[in-house]
N, C-alpha and C positions, 0 to 999 in steps of 0.2 A: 806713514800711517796717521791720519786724523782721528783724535778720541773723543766718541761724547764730550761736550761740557757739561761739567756739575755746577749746579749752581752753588755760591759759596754758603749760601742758609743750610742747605744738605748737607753739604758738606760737612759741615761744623756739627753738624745733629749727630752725624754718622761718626765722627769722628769723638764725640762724646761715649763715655765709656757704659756699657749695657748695665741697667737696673735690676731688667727683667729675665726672666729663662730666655735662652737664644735658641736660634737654627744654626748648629755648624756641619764643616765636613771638616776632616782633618787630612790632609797632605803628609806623606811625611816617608822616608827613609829607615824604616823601622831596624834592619839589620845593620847597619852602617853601625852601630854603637850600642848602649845600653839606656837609653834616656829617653826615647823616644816609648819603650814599652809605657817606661812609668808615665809618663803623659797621657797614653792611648786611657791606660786604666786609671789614672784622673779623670779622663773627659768620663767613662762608663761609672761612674762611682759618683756622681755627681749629676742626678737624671734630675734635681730640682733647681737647675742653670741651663742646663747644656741639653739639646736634643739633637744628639748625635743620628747624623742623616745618614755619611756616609765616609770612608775613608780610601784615600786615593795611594796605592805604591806608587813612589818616586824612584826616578834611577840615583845611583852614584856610582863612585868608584874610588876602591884604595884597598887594604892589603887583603880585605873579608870580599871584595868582589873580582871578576874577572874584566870586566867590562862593565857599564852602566845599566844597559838593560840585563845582567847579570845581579845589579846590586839591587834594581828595582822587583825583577822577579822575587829573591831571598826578600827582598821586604815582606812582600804581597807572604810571601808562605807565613812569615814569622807572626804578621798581626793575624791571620787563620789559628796560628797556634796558640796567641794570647788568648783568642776567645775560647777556644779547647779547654785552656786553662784554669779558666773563669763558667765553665759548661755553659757557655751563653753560644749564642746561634749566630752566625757571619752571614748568614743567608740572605745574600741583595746587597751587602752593605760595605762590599770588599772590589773595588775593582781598578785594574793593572793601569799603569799610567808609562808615561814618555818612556821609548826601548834608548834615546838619546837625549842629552842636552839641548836646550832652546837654539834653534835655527831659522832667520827669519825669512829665509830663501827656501828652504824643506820645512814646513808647517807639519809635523807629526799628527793625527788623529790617534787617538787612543781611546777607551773606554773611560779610563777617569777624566779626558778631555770634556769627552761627547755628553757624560752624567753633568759634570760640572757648569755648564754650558746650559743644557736642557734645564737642568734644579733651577738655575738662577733667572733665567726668561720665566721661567713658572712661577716665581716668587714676584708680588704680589705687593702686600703693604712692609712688613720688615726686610731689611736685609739679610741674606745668608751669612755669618761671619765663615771664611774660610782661613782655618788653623792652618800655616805652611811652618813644616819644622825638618823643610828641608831644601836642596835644591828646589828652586823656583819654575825650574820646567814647567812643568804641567797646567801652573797658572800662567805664566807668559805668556803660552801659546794658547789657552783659552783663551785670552783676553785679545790676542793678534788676530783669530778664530771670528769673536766675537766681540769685537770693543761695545757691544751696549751692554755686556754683562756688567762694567766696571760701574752701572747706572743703582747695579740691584746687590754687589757684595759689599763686605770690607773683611779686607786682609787684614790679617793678623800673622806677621812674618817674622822669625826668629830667625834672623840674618845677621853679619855683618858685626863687627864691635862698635863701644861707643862711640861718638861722633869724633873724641879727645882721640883716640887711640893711632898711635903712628901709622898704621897701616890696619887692611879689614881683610885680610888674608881669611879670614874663617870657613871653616867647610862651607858650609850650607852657601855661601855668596861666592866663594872663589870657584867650585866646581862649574856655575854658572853666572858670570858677569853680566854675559848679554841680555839672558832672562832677567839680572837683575834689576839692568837699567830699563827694558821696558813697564818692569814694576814701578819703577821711580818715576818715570816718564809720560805714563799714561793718566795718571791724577785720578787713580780708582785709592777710596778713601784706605789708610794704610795706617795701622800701630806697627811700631818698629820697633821690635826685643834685641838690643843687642846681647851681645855673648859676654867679652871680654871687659871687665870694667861693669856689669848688669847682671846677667844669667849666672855669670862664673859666682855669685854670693850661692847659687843653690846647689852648695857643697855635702856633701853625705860622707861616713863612714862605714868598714862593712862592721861596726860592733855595733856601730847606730839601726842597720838595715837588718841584721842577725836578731836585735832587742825587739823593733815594731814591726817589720817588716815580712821575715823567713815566717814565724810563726802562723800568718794570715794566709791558711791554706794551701790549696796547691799554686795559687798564681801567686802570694808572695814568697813561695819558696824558690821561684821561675823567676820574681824578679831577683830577690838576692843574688841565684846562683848566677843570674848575666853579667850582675857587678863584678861579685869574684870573679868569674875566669875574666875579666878583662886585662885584670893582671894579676902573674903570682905572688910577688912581692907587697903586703897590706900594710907594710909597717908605717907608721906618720904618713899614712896615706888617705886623702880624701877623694871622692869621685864626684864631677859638678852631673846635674841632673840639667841641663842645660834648659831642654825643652818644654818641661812642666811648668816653666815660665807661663810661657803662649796659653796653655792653658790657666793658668793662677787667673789671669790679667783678668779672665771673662768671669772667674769665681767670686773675686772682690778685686777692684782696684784700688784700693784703699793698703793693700800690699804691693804694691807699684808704682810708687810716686812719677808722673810724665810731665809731658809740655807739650804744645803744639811748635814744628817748625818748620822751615822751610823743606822740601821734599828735595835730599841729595842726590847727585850723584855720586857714579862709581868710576875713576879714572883708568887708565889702560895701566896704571904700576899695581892697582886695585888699594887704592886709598882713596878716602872719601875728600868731593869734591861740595865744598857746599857753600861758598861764594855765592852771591846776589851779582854778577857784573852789572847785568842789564835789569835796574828798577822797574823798567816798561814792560821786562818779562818775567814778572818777577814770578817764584816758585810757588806751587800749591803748597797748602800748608799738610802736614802729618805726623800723628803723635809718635810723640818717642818716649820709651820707658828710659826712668833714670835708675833705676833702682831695685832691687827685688827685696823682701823681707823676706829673708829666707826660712825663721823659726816657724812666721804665721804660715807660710805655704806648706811646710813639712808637717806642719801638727795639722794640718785640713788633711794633708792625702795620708798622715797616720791612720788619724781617726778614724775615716770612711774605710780604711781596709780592715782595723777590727773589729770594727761596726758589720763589716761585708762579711768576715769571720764569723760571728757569731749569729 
């Protein structure tokens, strides 16, 4: 596959962190875990950054699903039920994505393909940022689909641990490798959230979540009660909110200290390969978050829920 060239001045624009209120869609895995709600309702609690366009069900797979388009369906019901929660309206803004993981031989169509795809040829002077805080399906294959879209988004992908980390076994990247490396590979501008060593700082407890949290209505009594049942046991026990990273990054970055670097890959043992062999080919550049502050992001998504409270 041949991809658009970007030129490097764009690149570097795009790859600059937003001032302004953005267009996103958010991707994401929504039943796979508990972390993925609190993000959804970060992005909806935050309408003076974010203009949330639209949000795409991803597949997965592990002990909550039966198969991947099993785990992508429970997504799709679960963020219907956020906004239940929240009495806010899903209407237009909810649609099913990949029944499979990235395959580059069977190109899947889907609804969140097809929206993702069509939004971004529409788009115009800004880019779309698309929030992925999950398997990479559904962008892979958009962009296999459609390699000019990589002209008009930037990913923002919460993948993978840090660059340091022995290996990048992480849900979100090991479920899909392939999709991952076309991400890495097609030079569509990319902030990269790792997990382990980054996101893992955005640590909560449930006395912390029971104090700001349970109180703020009926959706943070929804979000609490996902923490708890994740597990019985609460004792010395903290739970990482992984994914409110991805969105943090677009609220301030200034709670995210980054770099720009070379654009890795991802090896077949699934550790990151990120060598320069060949200088004459050398890698697009892409930011990487070092860091999360986790007080500053947890006191922004307090406060907008009992703000949203009251």
């Amino acid at each position: 596959m041949i991809f658009p060239t970007i030129p490097d001045e764009q690149r570097l624009a795009r790859l600059e962190p937003p001032k302004g209120k953005v267009r996103i869609v958010i991707d994401t895995d929504t039943f796979n875990e508990v972390d993925d709600q609190f993000a959804i309702v970060h992005a909806l609690l935050s309408p003076e950054k974010l203009q949330l366009e639209a949000l795409y069900a991803a597949p997965f797979f592990n002990h909550l699903s039966t198969s991947p388009e099993d785990g992508m369906e429970k997504s799709y019901q679960e963020i219907l039920t956020l906004f239940e929660r929240m009495n806010a309206s899903a209407e237009g803004l909810v649609y099913k994505g990949s029944r499979h993981y990235f395959n580059a031989e069977k190109l899947e169509r889907s609804d969140a393909v097809d929206d993702l795809i069509k939004r971004t040829l529409a788009s115009k002077d800004e880019p779309l940022y698309v929030v992925a805080i999950a398997a990479i399906s559904n962008i892979a294959t958009a962009i296999m689909l459609e390699p000019k879209i990589i002209e008009n988004i930037v990913v923002v992908w919460l993948g993978g641990h840090a660059l340091t980390w022995p290996h990048t076994k992480e849900f979100n990247l090991a479920q899909d490798v392939a999709g991952a490396n076309v991400l890495f590979d097609s030079g569509v501008p990319l902030v990269l959230v790792p997990c382990m060593g980054v996101s893992s700082h955005l640590a909560t407890t449930v006395a912390e979540l029971e104090k700001f949290v349970e109180p703020c209505d009926a959706i943070g009594e929804f979000l609490t009660g996902r923490v708890k049942g994740h597990r019985s046991d609460h004792f010395a026990w903290a739970k990482e909110l992984w994914d409110v990273a991805a969105i943090a990054y677009l609220l301030n970055d200034t709670w995210m200290p980054s770099r720009l670097v070379p654009a890795p890959r991802v090896t077949a043992e699934v550790t990151w390969d990120t060598a320069q062999k060949d200088t004459a080919q050398k890698r697009h550049p892409v930011r990487l978050i070092d860091y999360v502050q986790r007080n500053a992001v947890f006191a922004d998504l307090f406060r907008k829920l009992e703000k949203y409270k009251s």
